[in-house]
MOPAC internal coordinates of N, CA, C and O (Angstrom, degrees):
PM7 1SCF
backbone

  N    0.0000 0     0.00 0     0.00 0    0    0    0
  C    1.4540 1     0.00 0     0.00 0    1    0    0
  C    1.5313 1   109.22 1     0.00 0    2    1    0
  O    1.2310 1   123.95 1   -44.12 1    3    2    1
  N    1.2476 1   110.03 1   135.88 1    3    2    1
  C    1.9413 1   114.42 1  -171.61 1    5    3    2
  C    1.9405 1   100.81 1   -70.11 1    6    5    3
  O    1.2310 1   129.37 1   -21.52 1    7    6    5
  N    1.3411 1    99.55 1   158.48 1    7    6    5
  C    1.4670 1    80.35 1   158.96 1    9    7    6
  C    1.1808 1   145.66 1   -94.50 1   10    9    7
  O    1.2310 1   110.32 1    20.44 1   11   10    9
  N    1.3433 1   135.80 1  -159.56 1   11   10    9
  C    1.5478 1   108.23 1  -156.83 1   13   11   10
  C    2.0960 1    90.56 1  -110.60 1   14   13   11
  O    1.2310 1   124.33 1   -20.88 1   15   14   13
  N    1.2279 1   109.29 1   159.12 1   15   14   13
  C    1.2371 1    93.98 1  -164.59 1   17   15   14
  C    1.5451 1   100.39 1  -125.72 1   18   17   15
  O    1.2310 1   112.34 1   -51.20 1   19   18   17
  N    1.3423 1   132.06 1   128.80 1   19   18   17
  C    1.7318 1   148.92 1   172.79 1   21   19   18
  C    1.3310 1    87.09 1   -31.49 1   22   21   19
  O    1.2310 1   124.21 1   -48.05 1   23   22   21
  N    1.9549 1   109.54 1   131.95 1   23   22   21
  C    1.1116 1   111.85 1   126.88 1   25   23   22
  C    1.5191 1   132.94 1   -48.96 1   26   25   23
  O    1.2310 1   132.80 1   -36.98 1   27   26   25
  N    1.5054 1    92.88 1   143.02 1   27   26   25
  C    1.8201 1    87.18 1  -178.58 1   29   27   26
  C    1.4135 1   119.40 1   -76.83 1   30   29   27
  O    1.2310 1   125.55 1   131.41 1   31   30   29
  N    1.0658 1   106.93 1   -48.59 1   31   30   29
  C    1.5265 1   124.23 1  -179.34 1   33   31   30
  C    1.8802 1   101.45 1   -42.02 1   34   33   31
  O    1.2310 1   131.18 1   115.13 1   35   34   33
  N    1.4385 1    96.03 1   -64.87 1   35   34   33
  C    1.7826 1    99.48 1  -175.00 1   37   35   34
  C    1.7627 1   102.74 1   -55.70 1   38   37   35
  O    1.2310 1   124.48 1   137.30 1   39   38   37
  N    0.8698 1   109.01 1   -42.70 1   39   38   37
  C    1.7422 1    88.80 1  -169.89 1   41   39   38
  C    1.7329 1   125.05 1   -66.33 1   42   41   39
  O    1.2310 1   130.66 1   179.68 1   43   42   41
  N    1.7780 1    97.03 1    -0.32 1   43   42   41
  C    1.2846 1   106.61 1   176.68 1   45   43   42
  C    1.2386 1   117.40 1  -101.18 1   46   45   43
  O    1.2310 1   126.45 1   171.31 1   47   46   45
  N    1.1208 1   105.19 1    -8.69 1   47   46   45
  C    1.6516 1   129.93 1  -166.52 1   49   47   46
  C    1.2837 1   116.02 1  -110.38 1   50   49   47
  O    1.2310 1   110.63 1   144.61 1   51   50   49
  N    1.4695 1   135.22 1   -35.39 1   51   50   49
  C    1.5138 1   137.62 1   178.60 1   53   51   50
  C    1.3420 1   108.66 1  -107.88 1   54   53   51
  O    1.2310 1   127.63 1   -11.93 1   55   54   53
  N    0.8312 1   102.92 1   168.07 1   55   54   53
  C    2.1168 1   111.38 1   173.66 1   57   55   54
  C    1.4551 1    86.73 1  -169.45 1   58   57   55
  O    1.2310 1   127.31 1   -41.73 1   59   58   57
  N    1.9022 1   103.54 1   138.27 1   59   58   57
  C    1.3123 1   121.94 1  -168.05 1   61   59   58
  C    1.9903 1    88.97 1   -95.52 1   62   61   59
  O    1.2310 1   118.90 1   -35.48 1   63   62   61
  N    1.4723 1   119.71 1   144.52 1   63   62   61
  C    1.4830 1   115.03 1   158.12 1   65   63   62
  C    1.5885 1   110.68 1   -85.16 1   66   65   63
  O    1.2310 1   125.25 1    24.92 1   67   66   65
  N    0.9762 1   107.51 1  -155.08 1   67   66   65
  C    1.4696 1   129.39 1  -175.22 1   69   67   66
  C    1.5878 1   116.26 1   -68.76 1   70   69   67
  O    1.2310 1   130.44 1   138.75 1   71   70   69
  N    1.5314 1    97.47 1   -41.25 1   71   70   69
  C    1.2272 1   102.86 1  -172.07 1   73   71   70
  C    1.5380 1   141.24 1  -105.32 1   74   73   71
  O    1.2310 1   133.25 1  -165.75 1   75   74   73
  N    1.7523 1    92.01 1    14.25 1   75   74   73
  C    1.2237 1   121.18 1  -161.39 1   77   75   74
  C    1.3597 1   126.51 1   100.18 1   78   77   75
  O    1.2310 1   116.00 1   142.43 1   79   78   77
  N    1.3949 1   125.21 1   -37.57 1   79   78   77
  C    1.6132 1   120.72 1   169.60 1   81   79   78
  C    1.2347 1   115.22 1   -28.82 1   82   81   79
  O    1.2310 1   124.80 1   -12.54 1   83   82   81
  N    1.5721 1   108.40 1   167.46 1   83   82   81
  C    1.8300 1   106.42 1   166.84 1   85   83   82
  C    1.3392 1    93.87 1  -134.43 1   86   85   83
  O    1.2310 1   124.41 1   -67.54 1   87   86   85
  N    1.4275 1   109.14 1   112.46 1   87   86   85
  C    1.2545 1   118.75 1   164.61 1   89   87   86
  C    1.7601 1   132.57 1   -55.15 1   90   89   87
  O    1.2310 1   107.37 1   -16.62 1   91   90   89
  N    0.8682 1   141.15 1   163.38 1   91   90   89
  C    1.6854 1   130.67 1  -168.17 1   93   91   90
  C    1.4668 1    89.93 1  -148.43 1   94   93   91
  O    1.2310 1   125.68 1   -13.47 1   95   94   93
  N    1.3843 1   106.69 1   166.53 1   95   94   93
  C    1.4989 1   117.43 1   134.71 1   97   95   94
  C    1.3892 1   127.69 1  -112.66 1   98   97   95
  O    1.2310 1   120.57 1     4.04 1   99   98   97
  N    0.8078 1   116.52 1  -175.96 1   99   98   97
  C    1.8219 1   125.37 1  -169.15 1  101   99   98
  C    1.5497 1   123.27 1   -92.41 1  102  101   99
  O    1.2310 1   113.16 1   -38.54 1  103  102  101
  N    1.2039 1   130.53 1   141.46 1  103  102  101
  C    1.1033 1   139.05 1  -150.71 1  105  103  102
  C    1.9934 1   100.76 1   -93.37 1  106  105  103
  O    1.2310 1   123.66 1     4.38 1  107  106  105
  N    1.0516 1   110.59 1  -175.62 1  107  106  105
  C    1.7652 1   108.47 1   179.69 1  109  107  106
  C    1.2872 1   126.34 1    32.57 1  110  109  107
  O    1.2310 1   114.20 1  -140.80 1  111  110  109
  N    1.3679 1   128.58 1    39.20 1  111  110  109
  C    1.1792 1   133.92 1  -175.78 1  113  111  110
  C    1.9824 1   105.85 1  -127.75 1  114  113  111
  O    1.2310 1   126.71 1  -151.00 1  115  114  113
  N    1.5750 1   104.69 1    29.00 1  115  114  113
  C    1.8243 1    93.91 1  -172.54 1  117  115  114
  C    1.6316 1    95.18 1  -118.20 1  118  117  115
  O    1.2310 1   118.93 1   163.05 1  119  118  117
  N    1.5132 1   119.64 1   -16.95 1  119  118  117
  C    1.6843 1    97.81 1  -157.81 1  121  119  118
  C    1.8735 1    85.73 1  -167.08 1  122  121  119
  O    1.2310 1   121.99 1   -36.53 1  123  122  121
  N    1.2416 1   113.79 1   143.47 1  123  122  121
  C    1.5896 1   131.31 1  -179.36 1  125  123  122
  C    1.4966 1   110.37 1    71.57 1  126  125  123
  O    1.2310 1   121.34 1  -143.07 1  127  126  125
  N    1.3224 1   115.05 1    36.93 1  127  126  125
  C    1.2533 1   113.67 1   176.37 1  129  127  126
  C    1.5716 1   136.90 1   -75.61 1  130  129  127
  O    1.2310 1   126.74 1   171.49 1  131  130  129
  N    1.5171 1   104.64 1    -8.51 1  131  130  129
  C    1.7281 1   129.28 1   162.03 1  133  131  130
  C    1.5552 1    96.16 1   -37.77 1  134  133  131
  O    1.2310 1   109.58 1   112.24 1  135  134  133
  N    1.3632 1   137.15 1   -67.76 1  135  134  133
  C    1.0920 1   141.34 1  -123.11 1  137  135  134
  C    1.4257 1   104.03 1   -85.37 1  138  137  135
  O    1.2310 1   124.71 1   145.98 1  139  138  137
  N    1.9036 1   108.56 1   -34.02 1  139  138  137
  C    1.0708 1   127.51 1  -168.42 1  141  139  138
  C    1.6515 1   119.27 1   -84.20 1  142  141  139
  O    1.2310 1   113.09 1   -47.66 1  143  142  141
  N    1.1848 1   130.66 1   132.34 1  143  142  141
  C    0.9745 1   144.09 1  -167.06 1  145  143  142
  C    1.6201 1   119.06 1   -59.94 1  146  145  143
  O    1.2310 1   111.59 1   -40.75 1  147  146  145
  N    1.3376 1   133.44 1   139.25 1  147  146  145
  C    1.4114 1   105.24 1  -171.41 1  149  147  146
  C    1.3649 1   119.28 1   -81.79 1  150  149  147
  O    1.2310 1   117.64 1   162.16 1  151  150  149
  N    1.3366 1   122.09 1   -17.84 1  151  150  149
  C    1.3966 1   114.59 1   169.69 1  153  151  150
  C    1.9750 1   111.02 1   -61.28 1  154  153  151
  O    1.2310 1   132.18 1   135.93 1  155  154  153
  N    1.1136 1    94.08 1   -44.07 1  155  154  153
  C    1.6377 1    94.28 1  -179.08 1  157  155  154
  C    1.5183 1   111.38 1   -69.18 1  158  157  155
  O    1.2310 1   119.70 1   172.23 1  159  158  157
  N    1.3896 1   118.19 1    -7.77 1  159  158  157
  C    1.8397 1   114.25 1   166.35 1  161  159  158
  C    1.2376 1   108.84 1   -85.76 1  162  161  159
  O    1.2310 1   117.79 1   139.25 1  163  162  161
  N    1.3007 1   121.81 1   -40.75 1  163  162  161
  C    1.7184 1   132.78 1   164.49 1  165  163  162
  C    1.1202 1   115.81 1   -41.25 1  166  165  163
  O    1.2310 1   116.24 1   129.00 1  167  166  165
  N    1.2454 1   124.74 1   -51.00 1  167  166  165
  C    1.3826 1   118.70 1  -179.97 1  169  167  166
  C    1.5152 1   129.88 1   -86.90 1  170  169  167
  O    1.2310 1   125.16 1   175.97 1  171  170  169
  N    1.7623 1   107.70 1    -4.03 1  171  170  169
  C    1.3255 1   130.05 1  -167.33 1  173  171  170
  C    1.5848 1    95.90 1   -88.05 1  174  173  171
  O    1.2310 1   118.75 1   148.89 1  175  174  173
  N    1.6277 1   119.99 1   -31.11 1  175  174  173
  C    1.2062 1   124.02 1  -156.42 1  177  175  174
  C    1.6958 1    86.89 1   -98.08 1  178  177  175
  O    1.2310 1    99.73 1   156.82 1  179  178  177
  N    1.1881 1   154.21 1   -23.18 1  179  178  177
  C    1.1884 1   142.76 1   123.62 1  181  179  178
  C    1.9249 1   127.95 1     5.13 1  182  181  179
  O    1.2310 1   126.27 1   -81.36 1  183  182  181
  N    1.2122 1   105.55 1    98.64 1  183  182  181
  C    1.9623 1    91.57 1   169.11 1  185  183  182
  C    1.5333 1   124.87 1   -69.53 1  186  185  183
  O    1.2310 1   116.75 1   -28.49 1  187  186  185
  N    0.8371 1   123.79 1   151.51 1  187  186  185
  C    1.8941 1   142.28 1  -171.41 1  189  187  186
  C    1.2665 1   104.99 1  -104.62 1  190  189  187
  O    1.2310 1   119.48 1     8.61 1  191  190  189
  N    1.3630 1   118.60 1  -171.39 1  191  190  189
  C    1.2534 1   123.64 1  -173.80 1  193  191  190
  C    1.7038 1    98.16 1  -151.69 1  194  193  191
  O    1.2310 1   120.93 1   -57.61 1  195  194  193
  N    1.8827 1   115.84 1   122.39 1  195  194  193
  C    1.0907 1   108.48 1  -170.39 1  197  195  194
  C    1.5813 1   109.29 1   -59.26 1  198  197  195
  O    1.2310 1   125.50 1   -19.12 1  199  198  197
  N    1.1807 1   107.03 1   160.88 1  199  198  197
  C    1.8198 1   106.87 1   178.15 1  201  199  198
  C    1.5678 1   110.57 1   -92.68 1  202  201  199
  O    1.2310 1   121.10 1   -36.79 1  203  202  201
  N    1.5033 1   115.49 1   143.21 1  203  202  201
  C    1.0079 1   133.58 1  -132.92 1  205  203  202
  C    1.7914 1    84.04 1   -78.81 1  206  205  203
  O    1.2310 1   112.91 1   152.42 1  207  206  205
  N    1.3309 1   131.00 1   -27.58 1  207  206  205
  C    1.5431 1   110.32 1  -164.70 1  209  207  206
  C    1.5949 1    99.01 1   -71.24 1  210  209  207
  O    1.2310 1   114.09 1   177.81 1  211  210  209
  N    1.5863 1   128.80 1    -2.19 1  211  210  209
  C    1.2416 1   132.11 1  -151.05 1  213  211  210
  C    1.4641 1   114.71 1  -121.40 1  214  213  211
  O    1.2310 1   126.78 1   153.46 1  215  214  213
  N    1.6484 1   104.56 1   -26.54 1  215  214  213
  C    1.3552 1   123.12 1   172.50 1  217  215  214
  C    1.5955 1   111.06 1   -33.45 1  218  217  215
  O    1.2310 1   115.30 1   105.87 1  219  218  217
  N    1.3159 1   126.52 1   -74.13 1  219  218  217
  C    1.2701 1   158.59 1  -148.32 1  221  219  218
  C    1.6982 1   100.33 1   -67.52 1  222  221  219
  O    1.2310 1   113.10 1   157.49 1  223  222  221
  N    1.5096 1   130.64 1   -22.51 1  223  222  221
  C    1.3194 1   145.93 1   152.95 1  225  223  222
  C    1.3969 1   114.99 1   -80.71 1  226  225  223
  O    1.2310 1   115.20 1   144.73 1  227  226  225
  N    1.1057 1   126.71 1   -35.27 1  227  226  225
  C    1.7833 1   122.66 1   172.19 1  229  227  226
  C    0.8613 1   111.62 1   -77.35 1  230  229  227
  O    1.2310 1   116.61 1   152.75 1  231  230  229
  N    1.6553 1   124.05 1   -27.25 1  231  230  229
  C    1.6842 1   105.96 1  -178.41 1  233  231  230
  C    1.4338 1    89.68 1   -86.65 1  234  233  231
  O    1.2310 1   108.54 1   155.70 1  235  234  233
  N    1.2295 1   139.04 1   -24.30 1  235  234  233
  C    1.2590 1   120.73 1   174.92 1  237  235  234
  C    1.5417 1   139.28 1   -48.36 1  238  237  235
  O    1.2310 1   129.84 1   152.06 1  239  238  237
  N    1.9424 1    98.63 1   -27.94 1  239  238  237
  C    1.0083 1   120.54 1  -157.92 1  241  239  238
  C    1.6664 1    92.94 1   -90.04 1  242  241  239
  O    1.2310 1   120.53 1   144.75 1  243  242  241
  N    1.3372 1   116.60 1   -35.25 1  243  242  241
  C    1.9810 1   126.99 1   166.30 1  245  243  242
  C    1.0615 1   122.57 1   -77.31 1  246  245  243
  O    1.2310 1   123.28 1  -179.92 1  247  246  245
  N    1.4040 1   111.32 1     0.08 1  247  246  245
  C    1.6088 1   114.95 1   171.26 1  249  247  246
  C    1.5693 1   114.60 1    66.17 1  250  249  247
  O    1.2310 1   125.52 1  -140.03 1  251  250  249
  N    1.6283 1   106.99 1    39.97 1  251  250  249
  C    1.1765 1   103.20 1   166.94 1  253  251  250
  C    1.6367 1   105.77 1  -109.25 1  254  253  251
  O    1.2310 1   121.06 1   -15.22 1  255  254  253
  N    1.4840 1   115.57 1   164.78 1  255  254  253
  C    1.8093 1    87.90 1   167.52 1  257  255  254
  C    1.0793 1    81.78 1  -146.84 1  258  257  255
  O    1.2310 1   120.10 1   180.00 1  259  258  257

């Protein structure tokens, strides 16, 4: 059986911490940003943490299990 091979997209997009979480970054922060408020770009440029019902598919998608 071949091996299984990383999404590309996710490996640019997640980073695992220490403790298992999968860190993310935030969405709406690349283009029309005039409109947007600067506290709400401040906090956009901030990383998240994927949510746990969702976790269990991203590491899937990095080929961790």
């Amino acid at each position: 059986m071949p091996k299984m091979k990383t999404h590309s997209r996710s490996k640019k997009t997640f980073s695992l911490t220490g403790t298992g979480k999968v860190r993310r970054y935030k969405a709406f922060k690349s283009h029309l940003l005039t409109k947007k408020s600067k506290k709400r770009k401040r906090h956009l440029g901030h990383t998240g943490y994927v949510d746990v019902s969702n976790e269990k598919m991203v590491k899937r998608l990095l080929c961790l299990r």
